[in-house]
N, C-alpha and C positions, 0 to 999 in steps of 0.2 A: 521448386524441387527441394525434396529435404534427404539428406544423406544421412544414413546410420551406421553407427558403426566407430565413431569417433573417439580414441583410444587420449584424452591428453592427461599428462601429467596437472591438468589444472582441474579438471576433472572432482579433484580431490581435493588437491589443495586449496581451493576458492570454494569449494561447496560448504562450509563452514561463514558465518558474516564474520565473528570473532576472531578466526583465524585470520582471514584476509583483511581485517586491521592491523593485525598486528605487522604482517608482512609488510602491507604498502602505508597504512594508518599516515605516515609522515607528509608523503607526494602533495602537493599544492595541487588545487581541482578551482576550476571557475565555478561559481554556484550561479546556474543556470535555470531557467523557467519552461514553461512546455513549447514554448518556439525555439529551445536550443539555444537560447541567446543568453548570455551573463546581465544576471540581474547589475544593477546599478546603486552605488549608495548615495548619501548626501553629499556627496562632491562630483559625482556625477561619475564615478570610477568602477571598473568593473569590481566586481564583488568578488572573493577569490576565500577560500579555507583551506584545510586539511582534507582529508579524504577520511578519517576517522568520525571528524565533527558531519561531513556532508554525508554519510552515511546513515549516523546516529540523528540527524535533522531529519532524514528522509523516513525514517520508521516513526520519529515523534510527530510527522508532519500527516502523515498517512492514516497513523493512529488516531490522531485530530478530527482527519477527515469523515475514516468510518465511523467516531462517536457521532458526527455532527448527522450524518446521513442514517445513522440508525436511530437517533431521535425524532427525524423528521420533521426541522424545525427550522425552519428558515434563520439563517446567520445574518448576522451586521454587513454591515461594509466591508468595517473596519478587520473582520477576521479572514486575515490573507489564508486560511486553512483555506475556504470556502472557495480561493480564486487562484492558487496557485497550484500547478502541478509540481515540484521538485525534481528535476533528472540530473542522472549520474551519467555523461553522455560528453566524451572527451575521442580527441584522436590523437594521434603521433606526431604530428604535426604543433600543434600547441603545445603538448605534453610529452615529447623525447624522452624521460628521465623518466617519466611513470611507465614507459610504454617498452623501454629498455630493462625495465623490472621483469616487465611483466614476458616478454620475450623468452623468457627462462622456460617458461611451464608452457609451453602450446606450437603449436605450427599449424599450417593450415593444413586440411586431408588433401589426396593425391589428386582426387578432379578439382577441386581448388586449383592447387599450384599447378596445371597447364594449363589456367584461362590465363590471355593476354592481358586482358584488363587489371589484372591484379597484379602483374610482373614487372614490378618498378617501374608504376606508372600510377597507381594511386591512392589510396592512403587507408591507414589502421587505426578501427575503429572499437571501444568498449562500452557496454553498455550496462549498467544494474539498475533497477526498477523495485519497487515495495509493492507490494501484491496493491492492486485500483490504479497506478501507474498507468501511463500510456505515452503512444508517441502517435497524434490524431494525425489526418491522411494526409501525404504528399509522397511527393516521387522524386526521385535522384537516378544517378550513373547505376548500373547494374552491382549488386552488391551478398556479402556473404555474412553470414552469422552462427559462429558457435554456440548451442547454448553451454553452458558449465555447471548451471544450477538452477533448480526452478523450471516451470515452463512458462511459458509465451502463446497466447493465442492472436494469430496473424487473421488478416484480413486483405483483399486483393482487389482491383480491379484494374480492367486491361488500360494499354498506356491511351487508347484513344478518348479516355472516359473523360467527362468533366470536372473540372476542380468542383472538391465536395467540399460544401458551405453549408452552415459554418463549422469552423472545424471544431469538435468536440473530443473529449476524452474517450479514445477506443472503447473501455469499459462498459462505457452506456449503454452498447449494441448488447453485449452480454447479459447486461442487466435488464432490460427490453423497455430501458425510458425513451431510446430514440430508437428508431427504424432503419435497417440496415439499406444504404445504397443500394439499388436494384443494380443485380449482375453481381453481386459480391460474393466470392469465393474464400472461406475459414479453415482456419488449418491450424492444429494445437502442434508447438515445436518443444520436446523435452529434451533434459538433461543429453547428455551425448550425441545426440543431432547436430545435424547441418543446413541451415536454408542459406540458397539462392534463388537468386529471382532475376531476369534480364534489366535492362536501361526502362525508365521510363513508366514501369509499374507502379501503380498509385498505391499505396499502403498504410496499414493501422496497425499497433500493438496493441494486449492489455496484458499485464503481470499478474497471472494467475495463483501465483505464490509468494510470499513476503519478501524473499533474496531470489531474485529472478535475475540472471547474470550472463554475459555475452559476449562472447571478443569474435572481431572480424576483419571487414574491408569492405572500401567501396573504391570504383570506380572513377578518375576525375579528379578534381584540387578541393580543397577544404571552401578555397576563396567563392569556388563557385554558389557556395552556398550560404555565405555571411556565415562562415566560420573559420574565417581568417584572424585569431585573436595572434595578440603578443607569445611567446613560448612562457609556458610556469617554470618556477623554479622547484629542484628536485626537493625540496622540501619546504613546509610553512614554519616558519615561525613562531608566531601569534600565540599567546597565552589562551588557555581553556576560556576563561573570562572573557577576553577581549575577541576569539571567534563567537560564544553566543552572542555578544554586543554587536558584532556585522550581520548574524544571521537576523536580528531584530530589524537593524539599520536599514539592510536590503530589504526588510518586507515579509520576510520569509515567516517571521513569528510575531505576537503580539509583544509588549514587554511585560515582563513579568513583574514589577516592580512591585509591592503590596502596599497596598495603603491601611492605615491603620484601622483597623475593627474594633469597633464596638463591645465591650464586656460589660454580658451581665452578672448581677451581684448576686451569682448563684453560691452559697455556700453546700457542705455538708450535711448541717440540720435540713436542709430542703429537699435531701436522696431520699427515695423508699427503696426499700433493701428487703430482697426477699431470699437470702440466707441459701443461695444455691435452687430454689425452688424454681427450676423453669415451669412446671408444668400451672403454679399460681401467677407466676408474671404473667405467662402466655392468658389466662383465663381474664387476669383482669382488664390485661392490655383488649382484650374481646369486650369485654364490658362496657368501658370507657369506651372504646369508637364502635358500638353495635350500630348507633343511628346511624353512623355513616355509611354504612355497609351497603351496596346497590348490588345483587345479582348480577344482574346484567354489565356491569362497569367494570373491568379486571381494575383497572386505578382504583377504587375502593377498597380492595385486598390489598393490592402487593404496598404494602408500605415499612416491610421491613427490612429490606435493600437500597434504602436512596443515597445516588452517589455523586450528590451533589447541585445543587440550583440550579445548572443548567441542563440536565441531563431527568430523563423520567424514570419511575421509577420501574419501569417497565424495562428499562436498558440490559438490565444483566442476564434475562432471560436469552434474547437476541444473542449474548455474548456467548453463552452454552449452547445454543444452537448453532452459531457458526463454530465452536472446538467439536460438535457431536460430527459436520460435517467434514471436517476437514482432517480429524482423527476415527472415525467406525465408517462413514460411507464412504469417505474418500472422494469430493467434490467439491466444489467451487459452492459457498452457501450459497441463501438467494435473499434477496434485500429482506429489510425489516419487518415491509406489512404484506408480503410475497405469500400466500397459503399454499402450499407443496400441494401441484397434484398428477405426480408419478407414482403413487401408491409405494414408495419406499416404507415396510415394514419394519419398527421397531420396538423391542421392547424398553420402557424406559419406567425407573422406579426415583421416586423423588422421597430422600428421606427425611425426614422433618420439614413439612411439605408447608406450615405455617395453616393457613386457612384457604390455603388450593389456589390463590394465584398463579403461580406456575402452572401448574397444570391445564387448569383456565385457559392460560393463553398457548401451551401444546396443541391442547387441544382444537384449538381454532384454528392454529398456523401449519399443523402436522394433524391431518386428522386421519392418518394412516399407521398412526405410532399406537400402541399398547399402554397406557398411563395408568401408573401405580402409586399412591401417597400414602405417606402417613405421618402421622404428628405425636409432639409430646403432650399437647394441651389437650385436655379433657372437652 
């Protein structure tokens, strides 16, 4: 059931990421993985930060994730982007101090507070997610969820259903890599709504927007569910430094340490310099790779966006088509090699369009849009 109508003081105040740094940024969070569970470091210790740094991890971590899947390129091992989910998913119980903060700004609405289940008897819970997030299926005590920011698209099935193996990243369903449980029931929850759901309902999130944020309750003891940790303390400590160095240790990121590169003996005399002249660069730069040029291969053109050796150079296109969606059509993009066919009409003009790679590839992924180029090179 979802209730609307939900009037809170946090409403506002949390709907900002930067804001709600600064507010709570301090509070100590366990850095936890997609079973809920506090990762562990090399002493074998739960993992623990700021809530600033788990924040700013989970946007860098996310961010990781969508380069890696709009490349299309199978990851290492070794790149925990590829295997970890990051969740922001604490209760009152572990976290008193964060949870007496946060107690300021919100209450629960009036059919909330006359369920029994919820009237000191079981515990408070908050949730924030980065848009591909998820919490893949299982079921708990009956339970409530504010949204504050962002929306949420849920997923259902009844308590008598089978445990769904294996569990996956809600997202997926969205994205149509995996195949939704038969019987499954979806439902998008936005900003100032209310979901409940009884005891025993199996369930799935995905964060359909980058600060997707939740306070609520469930039903039941924390312990029931291995989430019985130690209490944090109302604040971290830990130097900026020494939190990225856990968030490595934990797993969470590679290390960034650089090794030294190679320079070559490019001086000065070795520039050609063409005196403001784009429209001669652009002609010669055609010249020099004409052989390589393939019709048919958008990789042939687009070669003057590359951002980076692991990344193609086809990436940035993707990057403008998910801001086209997500600011003029207002939806949820759709993966990388996805070809749109809802007929969504648009007009789109590419200004200094290079030798039509872009377009190229609109063209192919959006072939309901209106495409217009033009260039400075003769």
């Amino acid at each position: 059931t979802i209730f609307s109508g939900w009037n809170s003081p946090a409403l506002e105040k949390w709907a900002n990421k930067g804001n709600f740094q600064s507010y709570f940024g301090e509070h100590e969070q366990y850095i936890k993985g997609r079973d809920v569970q506090p990762l562990k470091d090399a002493a074998g210790k739960h993992c623990k930060t700021s809530t600033e740094t788990l924040i700013d991890s989970m946007s860098k971590l996310f961010s990781a994730k969508n380069d890696a899947a709009n490349r299309g390129e199978k990851m290492e091992k070794k790149d925990t982007t590829k295997e970890i989910d990051l969740l922001f998913f604490t209760n009152d119980k572990e976290n008193p101090h964060f949870f007496e903060s946060l107690s300021k700004d919100y209450s629960p609405p009036a059919p909330i507070e006359k369920l029994d289940v919820f009237n000191n008897k079981g515990f408070r819970v908050f949730s924030a997610m980065e848009q591909g997030s998820s919490h893949p299926f299982h079921f708990h005590d009956a339970a409530w969820l504010g949204q504050v920011s962002g929306s949420r698209l849920w997923y259902f099935l009844p308590p008598d259903t089978p445990k769904v193996k294996p569990k996956v990243n809600g997202c997926e369903y969205l994205y149509g890599r995996v195949p939704l449980p038969s019987g499954t029931t979806a439902c998008v929850q936005e900003a100032g709504e209310v979901m409940y759901f009884p005891s025993k309902w199996l369930h799935s999130t995905c964060a359909l927007e980058p600060w997707s944020v939740g306070i609520g309750g469930q039903g039941g003891s924390p312990n029931v569910y291995d989430q019985g940790f130690e209490q944090l303390l109302s604040k971290h400590d830990a130097s900026e430094a020494a939190q990225k160095d856990k968030m490595e240790e934990c797993g969470v990121f590679k290390s960034e340490k650089q090794t030294p590169v190679k320079e070559d003996n490019i001086t000065e005399k070795d520039w050609k310099w063409f005196d403001g002249n784009l429209n001669e660069y652009y002609n010669k730069l055609e010249r020099d790779e004409h052989e390589k040029r393939d019709p048919n291969v958008i990789t042939s053109y687009a070669v003057h966006r590359w951002m980076g050796p692991e990344k193609k150079t086809l990436t940035h296109y993707q990057l403008v088509r998910e801001a086209i969606y997500e600011h003029v059509i207002r939806r949820f993009p759709p993966s990388a090699e996805t070809v749109a066919g809802d007929g969504v009409a648009l007009r789109v003009f590419d200004a200094g369009c290079g030798l039509g790679a872009g377009l190229m590839w609109f063209e192919q992924h959006e072939p309901s849009w209106e495409l217009v180029g033009h260039t400075i090179s003769e």
